[in-house]
Structures are given as structure tokens and as C-alpha cells.
C-alpha positions, -999 to 999 in steps of 0.1 A, spaced: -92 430 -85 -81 418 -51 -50 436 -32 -15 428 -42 5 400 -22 33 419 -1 65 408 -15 77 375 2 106 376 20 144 359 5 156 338 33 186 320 13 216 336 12 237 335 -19 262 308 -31 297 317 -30 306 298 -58 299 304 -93 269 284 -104 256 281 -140 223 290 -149 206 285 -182 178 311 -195 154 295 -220 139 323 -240 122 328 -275 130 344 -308 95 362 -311 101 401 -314 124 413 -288 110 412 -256 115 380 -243 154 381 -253 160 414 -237 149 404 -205 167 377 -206 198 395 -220 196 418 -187 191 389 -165 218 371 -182 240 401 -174 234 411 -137 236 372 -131 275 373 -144 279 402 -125 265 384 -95 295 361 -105 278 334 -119 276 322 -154 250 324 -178 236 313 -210 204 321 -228 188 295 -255 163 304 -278 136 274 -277 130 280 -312 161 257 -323 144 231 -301 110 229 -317 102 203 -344 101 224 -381 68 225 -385 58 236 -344 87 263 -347 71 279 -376 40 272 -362 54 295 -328 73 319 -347 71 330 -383 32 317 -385 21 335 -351 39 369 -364 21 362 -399 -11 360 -376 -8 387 -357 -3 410 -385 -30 398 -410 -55 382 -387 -54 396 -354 -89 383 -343 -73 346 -352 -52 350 -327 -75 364 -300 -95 333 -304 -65 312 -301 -57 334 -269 -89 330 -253 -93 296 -262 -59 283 -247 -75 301 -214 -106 286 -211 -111 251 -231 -90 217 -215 -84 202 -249 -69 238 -265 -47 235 -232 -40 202 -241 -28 207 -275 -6 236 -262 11 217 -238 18 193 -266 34 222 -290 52 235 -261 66 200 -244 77 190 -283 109 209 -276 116 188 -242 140 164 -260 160 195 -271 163 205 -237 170 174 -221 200 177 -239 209 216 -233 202 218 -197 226 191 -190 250 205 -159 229 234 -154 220 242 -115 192 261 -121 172 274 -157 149 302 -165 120 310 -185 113 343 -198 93 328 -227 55 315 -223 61 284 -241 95 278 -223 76 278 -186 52 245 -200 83 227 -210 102 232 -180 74 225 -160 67 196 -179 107 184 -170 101 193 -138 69 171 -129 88 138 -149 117 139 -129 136 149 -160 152 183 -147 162 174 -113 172 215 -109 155 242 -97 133 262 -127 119 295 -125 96 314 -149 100 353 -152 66 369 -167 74 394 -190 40 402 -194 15 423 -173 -13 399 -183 -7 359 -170 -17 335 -188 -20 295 -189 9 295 -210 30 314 -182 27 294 -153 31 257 -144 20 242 -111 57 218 -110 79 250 -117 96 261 -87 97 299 -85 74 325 -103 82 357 -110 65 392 -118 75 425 -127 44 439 -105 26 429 -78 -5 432 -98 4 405 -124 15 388 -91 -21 390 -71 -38 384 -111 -23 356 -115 -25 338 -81 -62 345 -81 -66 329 -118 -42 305 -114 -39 296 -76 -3 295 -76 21 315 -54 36 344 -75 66 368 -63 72 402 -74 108 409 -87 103 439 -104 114 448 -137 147 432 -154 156 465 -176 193 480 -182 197 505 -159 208 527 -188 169 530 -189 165 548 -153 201 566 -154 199 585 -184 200 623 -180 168 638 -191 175 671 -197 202 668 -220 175 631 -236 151 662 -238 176 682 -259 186 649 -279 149 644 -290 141 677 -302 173 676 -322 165 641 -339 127 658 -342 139 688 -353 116 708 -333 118 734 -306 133 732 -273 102 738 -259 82 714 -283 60 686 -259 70 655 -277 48 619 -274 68 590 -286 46 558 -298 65 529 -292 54 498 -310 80 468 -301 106 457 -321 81 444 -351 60 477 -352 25 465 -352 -7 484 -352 -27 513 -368 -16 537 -354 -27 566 -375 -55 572 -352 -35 577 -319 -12 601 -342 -40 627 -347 -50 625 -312 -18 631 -301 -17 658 -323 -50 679 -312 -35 674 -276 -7 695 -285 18 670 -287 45 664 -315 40 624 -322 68 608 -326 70 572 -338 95 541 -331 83 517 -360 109 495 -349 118 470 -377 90 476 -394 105 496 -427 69 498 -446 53 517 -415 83 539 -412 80 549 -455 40 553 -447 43 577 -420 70 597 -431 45 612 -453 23 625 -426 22 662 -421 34 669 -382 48 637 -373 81 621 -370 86 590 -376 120 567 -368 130 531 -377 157 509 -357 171 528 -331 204 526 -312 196 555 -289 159 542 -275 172 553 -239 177 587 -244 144 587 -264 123 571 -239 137 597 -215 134 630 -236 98 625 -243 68 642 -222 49 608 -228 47 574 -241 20 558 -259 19 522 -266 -3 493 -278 16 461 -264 27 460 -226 61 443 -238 92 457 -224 94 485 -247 67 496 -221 86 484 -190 116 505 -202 94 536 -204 83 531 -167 115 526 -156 130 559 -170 97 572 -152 80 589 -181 39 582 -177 25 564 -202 -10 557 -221 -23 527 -238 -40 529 -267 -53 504 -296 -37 475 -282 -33 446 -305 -48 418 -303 -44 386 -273 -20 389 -253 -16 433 -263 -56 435 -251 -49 417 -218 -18 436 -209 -42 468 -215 -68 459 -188 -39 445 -163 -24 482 -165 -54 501 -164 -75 481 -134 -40 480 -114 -34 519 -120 -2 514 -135 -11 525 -171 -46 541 -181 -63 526 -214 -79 550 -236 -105 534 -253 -111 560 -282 -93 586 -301 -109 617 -280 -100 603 -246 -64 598 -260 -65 631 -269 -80 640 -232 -53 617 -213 -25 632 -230 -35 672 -229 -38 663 -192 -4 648 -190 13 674 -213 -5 698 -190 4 686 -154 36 668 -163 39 641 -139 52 611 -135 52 568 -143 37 546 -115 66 534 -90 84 505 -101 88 473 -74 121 465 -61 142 447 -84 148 415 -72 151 391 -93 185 378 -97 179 374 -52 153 354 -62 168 332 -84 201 330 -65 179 316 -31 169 285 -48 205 281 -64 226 250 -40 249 262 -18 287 252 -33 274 251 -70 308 242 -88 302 254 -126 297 223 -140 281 236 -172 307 249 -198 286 282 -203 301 316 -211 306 341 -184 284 365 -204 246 369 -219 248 353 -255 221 345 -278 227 323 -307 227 343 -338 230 375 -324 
């Protein structure tokens, strides 16, 4: 993999009026919408307003299901379906094609949505082809910027006629430019500071409580995203002959959390409210996506493994991590067990997170006396939440 691109530098300086910005993100899990959420919020305390749209509403019936409840479907009883479709969308013209059709079918929607907005953001794959799409008709005539909230790039993610992109690393950033020839700039992570501000002695006391184990217990916690995919009955016995208490955030996924409450030695946990203070009372996170659920464990500085990633876009987020150094990738149940006896051994600690800059970024491109045209609310809201 080549070196990463030094960060480039932010000559603007920032408005000093109120501008509105609109954040176009997507319904599928959680990931998508919490980074927008976050970006949402440090942009109104930037002083500007912001409003986040799910492009779900703006899809046609049929492509919306198609993007949403038939992709999830997918991913849970054909996996390798949706690899092809992955690899395919990478490599074959007409598979781009047809994507770009999907994802430009919502551009009538947004037309309409965008109208007084002074800049828009995608933090949704499918949202960064529309916008470009806008962008290269003359239709949005502001500034758009796409945030990757994925280690992995991907055709989907980038679009030569969008203004800005954005990466939480510099090694998605140098991936993608030398895939994709197009300027990247890393912005670091968009997670609540909650996330890197938490106490961890008194998380680590908060754990073992909810675990009900022993102060001096060395706890892994399996995070699986908000829709708790994966088998991940495997990584639980290796985590086990390491030493390590597993214990599991099955997110929203109630059968998972019924199955594995059964299993001798391991503790397993549905929704939680209180995900900060168990990212940061673990020893270490295991995880099998990349998403932000990941991105929150760097942050709070706990290392991390990947293990059994699922499927497309959870595969490429594996090998980003693990050729950039960030997160190593182990590729069967005994070096899982290897990789974690050596982290519950020497401690340690998550690879360094970039600056976060991303709200600079974004406020550089914004036009100097932007008057608030947009009636948006001052805060991050997302329809239906």
C-alpha cells in the first residue's frame, strides 16, 4: 500500500454567519446516522444549522426496499450474494451503471430538499452518487462533500463532481486516491467525545458489575453493530482459551442475544444505553464490521481485533485495517486466541486517531456571509427518531 497523503492544509477561514447545511444520510443499521448525528451536532455548535435526511424517503418503493430491507435480508441469509454484488459494483461498467441509476433515482427527492441549503453532506454511499450526480448537471449549484464512514472505499463512496472527500484515516485516504485517482482528505473520526472522555477505571468497575465478574476479570467485548450479524460462536471460544471473559453487544438483534445467553462463560447484552462506558471498561474489542461501533472503540483507545468479518463491504474494512496497522485481522480461531492472550498479556493500546477535522473542512468550502436561508433546525434531527 503506498504511504499516506499528509493532511492538506485548511486555508479558508470560517463564516461568521450561520449557514445551513444539510447531511444526507441512510437508514441502514446505525452507522451512517451516528456520524451524521455527531456531525450534525459539532456543526450547531460551530453555530450553524443542521439537518440530516435519510435518502431512504427519497428512493422510489421498490429501489428503497431494494437499499434497505432487501440488502439487510441479504446480508443475513446470503452473505456471498452480496459479496458478488460488492465486487461486481467495483469492477464491471454496466453493474456501475445500474448503480448509479438506483442511487440517482432519489435526485428528484433531493432537488426538492436541498433547496436553500449552502452546503450538503453525505455520510451514506449511495448519497455521495446522487450528489455527485447534482453536482455534474448543474442541479446543486452548492458545495457537496462526502464523509467515508468506512475504512474500505468504494465506487459507491466517491464521485469525481463532489467537491470535498473525507476520511476518518489517512489510510482510507491514500486507498482510495490510488483506486480511485481522486484527492481524499483525512478528517479524522466524527465520534461523541463521550467516547474518548469516559473514565476508565470507574467503565472498568461498571463492566464487571453488568458481567458480574471479578474486579480483576480481563473482559473482551464483541461488538457487532446495531443489527448484530455474524457467527460469532467461534470468536467466543477463542476468546475464552485466551483468558478472556467474552462479552457480547448483540445490538438489536433479540434472537442472538436468547442464543447466547445459554453459553457457559459468556455474557451476552442486547440494546445498550451505556456503550461508552462499555467500550472503555473492556481490555479488548473484537469485531467483524469496521462501522463505527469500531471507530468508537479506537477512539476510547482500547486495541482491537477483527475477526470473521461479514461479508462485502465487512471483508474490505478487514484488510484496510490490517495492511494500514490500524487493526490486525485474525484469520482463524487459534490466532484469535493468539492476538488476544497477547493483548490481555501486554495491555496496550488503539492506534492513534488523526485530528479531527472535519467540521474545518466542511466550514472552508462554506461562502463567506451565508445568511440561513434554509428553515432547518438548529439541532441534529432524523426523521423518525
Amino acid at each position: 500500500m503506498t504511504a499516506p497523503p499528509a493532511d492538506r492544509p485548511i486555508t479558508a477561514t470560517l463564516p461568521t454567519t450561520a449557514a445551513n447545511v444539510v447531511i444526507v444520510s441512510g437508514s441502514v443499521g446505525a452507522g451512517h446516522d451516528g456520524v451524521a448525528r455527531e456531525l450534525a451536532r459539532r456543526l450547531s455548535e460551530a453555530g450553524h444549522h443542521a439537518e440530516v435526511l435519510d435518502l431512504l424517503e427519497g428512493f422510489p418503493w421498490l429501489v428503497g426496499v431494494l437499499l434497505g430491507s432487501a440488502y439487510l435480508f441479504t446480508l443475513r441469509v446470503a452473505p456471498w450474494a452480496y459479496e458478488v454484488v460488492c465486487w461486481l459494483v467495483e469492477r464491471s461498467a454496466v453493474f456501475q451503471r445500474l448503480a448509479d441509476r438506483l442511487c440517482c433515482s432519489a435526485a428528484p427527492w433531493l432537488r426538492e430538499e436541498l433547496v436553500g441549503a449552502d452546503l450538503v453532506v453525505a455520510t451514506y454511499p449511495p448519497a455521495s452518487r446522487a450528489l455527485g450526480r447534482l453536482r455534474q448537471t448543474g442541479e446543486l449549484q452548492v458545495p457537496a462533500v462526502t464523509y467515508l464512514t468506512d475504512p474500505a472505499p468504494n465506487y459507491l463512496w466517491q464521485h469525481p463532481n463532489v467537491d470535498l472527500h473525507l476520511t476518518m484515516s489517512s489510510a482510507t485516504a491514500a486507498e482510495a486516491e490510488q483506486r480511485y485517482g481522486l484527492p481524499m482528505s483525512t478528517a479524522g473520526p466524527l465520534v461523541h467525545p463521550v467516547f474518548r472522555t469516559t473514565d476508565r477505571v470507574g467503565a472498568r468497575r461498571h463492566l464487571r458489575q453488568v458481567a458480574d465478574v471479578g474486579p480483576e476479570a480481563k473482559i473482551a467485548l464483541m461488538v457487532l453493530g446495531s443489527l448484530g450479524m455474524g457467527d460469532v460462536r467461534p470468536a467466543l471460544r477463542a476468546l475464552q482459551a485466551a483468558g478472556a471473559v467474552p462479552v457480547v453487544l448483540c445490538g438489536r438483534n433479540e434472537k442472538l442475544h436468547r442464543n447466547l445467553r445459554s453459553m457457559p462463560g459468556v455474557v451476552a447484552l442486547g440494546w445498550r444505553n451505556d456503550a461508552p462506558r462499555l467500550v472503555a471498561g473492556c481490555d479488548l474489542v473484537v469485531h467483524n464490521a469496521g462501522g463505527l461501533s469500531l471507530t468508537e472503540s479506537l477512539v476510547a483507545g482500547v486495541p482491537s481485533l477483527t475477526f470473521r468479518p461479514i461479508r462485502g463491504h465487512g471483508r474490505a474494512n478487514a484488510r484496510t485495517l490490517d495492511r494500514s496497522g490500524m487493526v490486525r485481522w485474525a484469520r482463524t480461531p487459534t490466532q484469535l486466541t493468539t492476538f488476544a492472550a497477547e493483548v490481555l498479556a501486554e495491555g496496550g493500546a488503539a492506534c492513534p486517531m488523526p485530528s479531527e477535522t472535519a467540521v474545518q473542512y466542511i466550514c472552508s468550502l462554506l461562502p463567506v456571509g451565508a445568511n440561513g436561508r434554509r428553515q432547518a433546525s438548529s439541532t441534529a434531527q432524523i426523521a423518525g427518531s
